[in-house]
Each structure stands twice: as C-alpha cells, then as structure tokens.
C-alpha positions, 0 to 999 in steps of 0.5 A, spaced: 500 500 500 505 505 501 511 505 496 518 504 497 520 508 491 516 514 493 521 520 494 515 521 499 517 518 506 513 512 508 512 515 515 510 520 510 505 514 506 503 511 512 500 519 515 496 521 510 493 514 509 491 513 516 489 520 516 484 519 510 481 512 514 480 516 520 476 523 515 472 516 512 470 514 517 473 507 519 474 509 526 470 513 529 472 518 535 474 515 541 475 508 537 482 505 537 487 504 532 491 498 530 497 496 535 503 499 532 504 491 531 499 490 527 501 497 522 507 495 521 505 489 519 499 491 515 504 496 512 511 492 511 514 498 514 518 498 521 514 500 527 519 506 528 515 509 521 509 507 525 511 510 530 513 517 527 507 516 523 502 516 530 507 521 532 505 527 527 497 525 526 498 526 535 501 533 533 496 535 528 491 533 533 488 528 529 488 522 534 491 522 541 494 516 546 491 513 552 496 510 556 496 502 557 492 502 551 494 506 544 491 511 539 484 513 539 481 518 534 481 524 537 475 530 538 475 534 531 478 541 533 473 546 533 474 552 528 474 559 527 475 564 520 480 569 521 476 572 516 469 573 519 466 576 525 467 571 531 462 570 537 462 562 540 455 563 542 453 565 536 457 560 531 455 555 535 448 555 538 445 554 531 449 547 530 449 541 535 454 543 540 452 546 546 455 553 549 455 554 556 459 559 561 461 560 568 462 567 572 469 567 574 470 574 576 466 581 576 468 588 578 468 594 576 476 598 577 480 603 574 482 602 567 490 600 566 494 603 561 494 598 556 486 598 557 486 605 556 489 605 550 485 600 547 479 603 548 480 610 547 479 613 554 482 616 560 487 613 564 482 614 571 476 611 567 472 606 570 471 599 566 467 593 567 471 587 567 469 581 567 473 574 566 468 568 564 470 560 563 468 559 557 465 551 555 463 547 549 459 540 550 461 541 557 468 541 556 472 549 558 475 552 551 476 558 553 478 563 558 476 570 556 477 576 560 472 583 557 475 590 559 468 594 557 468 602 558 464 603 565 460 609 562 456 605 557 454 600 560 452 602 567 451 596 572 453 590 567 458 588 574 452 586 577 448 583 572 447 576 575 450 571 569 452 573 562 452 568 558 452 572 551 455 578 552 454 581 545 446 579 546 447 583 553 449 588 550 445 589 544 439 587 549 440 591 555 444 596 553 442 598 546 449 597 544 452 594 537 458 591 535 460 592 527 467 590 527 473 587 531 480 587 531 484 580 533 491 580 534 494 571 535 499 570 537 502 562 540 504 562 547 505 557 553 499 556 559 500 559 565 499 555 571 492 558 573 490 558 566 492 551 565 488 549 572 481 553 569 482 550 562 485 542 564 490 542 561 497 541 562 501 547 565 506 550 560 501 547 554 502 551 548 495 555 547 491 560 543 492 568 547 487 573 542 486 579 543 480 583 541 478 590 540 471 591 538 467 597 535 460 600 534 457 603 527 460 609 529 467 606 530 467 607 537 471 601 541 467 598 546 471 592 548 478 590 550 477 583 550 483 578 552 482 570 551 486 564 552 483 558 548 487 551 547 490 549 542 488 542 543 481 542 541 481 550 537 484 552 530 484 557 526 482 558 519 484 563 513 481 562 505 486 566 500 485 568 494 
C-alpha cells in the first residue's frame, strides 16, 4: 500500500493514509487504532515509521494516546475564520454543540494603561471587567477576560450571569458591535490558566486579543482570551 520508491517518506505514506481512514470514517472518535504491531505489519514498514507516523497525526491533533492502551481518534478541533466576525455563542448555538459559561470574576476598577489605550479613554476611567470560563459540550475552551468602558454600560458588574455578552449588550444596553480587531499570537499556559482550562501547565495555547467597535467606530471592548490549542484552530481562505 505505501511505496518504497516514493521520494515521499513512508512515515510520510503511512500519515496521510491513516489520516484519510480516520476523515472516512473507519474509526470513529474515541475508537482505537491498530497496535503499532499490527501497522507495521499491515504496512511492511518498521514500527519506528509507525511510530513517527502516530507521532505527527498526535501533533496535528488528529488522534491522541491513552496510556496502557494506544491511539484513539481524537475530538475534531473546533474552528474559527480569521476572516469573519467571531462570537462562540453565536457560531455555535445554531449547530449541535452546546455553549455554556461560568462567572469567574466581576468588578468594576480603574482602567490600566494598556486598557486605556485600547479603548480610547482616560487613564482614571472606570471599566467593567469581567473574566468568564468559557465551555463547549461541557468541556472549558476558553478563558476570556472583557475590559468594557464603565460609562456605557452602567451596572453590567452586577448583572447576575452573562452568558452572551454581545446579546447583553445589544439587549440591555442598546449597544452594537460592527467590527473587531484580533491580534494571535502562540504562547505557553500559565499555571492558573492551565488549572481553569485542564490542561497541562506550560501547554502551548491560543492568547487573542480583541478590540471591538460600534457603527460609529467607537471601541467598546478590550477583550483578552486564552483558548487551547488542543481542541481550537484557526482558519484563513486566500485568494
């Protein structure tokens, strides 16, 4: 089934072919693959290609290890366009997934520098934060923290639970947003963030900065999230 004689790597071969059993549906999520025995015979390759194979599609987040048992077909990431306006609860309460979110932390405080700059107002300001644990299908995806002026949005740090804070906004405040900026970046996660979102300390994650603007190109949000790079990718079309 692979090809010796390919300038392409078998460990290289193997990937692509277990990778498309897996997109097949051959074995579904959760489910085991073969041993890396019973590759490496099905295959006539040595188990260090099987391995190097395994290795790669582990790293993609295609399948993941169970110790004491082998590789089972991982969670398909969820995704987001780098191209389009993102909003988790609304992208994914129209689909099979179920949104849901827990209040770690609401205050109303003196906005720092770096906020300030952000969203155009004084150093002395007040703002709104609010930090939120952000969950899909049960799971913690995100930790997201919200810096929004306090002026136009009165009394939203004793709102008692926010579970879609743009639907609030519009809802409660008469407030729209239009547009965002997002900045990306790789980094590792610190032990708190780690601790919320259940992975290993130092695991590398997603750190998304966000300002977001009304109509009138006012920013109204400064936004701060953490998502983990197990379970979220991100997407961009070029043409």
């Amino acid at each position: 089934m692979l090809d010796p004689t390919s300038p392409i790597p078998l460990y290289y071969q193997l990937k692509t072919n277990l990778l498309d059993e897996i997109l097949q549906g051959k074995w579904m999520v959760g489910e085991l693959l073969p041993s890396e025995n019973e590759l490496a015979e099905a295959y006539q390759v040595s188990r260090a290609t099987v391995r190097r194979a395994l290795a790669e599609l582990q790293r993609e987040g295609r399948i993941a290890t169970r110790k004491g048992k082998g590789s089972i077909v991982a969670q398909p990431k969820m995704e987001q366009d780098l191209l389009r306006f993102y909003s988790l609860a609304r992208s994914f309460s129209k689909g099979p997934h179920q949104v849901s979110s827990r209040t770690l932390h609401k205050d109303k405080t003196t906005a720092d520098p770096v906020v300030a700059r952000h969203l155009q107002i004084g150093s002395t300001a007040p703002v709104v934060i609010i930090t939120r644990l952000r969950y899909v299908d049960g799971e913690p995806i995100m930790l997201e923290t919200s810096h929004l002026p306090s002026s136009i949005c009165p009394g939203l740090e004793q709102e008692i639970h926010i579970e879609a804070l743009y639907d609030h906004l519009e809802a409660r405040y008469g407030i729209y947003v239009s547009r965002a900026e997002e900045f990306l970046q790789a980094v590792a996660a610190t032990p708190e963030e780690a601790a919320h979102l259940g992975i290993p300390r130092g695991m590398p994650v997603f750190l998304v900065e966000r300002v977001s603007y009304t109509p009138e190109d006012k920013p109204i949000e400064f936004r701060h999230s953490v998502v983990r790079g197990d379970r979220f990718r991100y997407k961009v079309e070029l043409h």
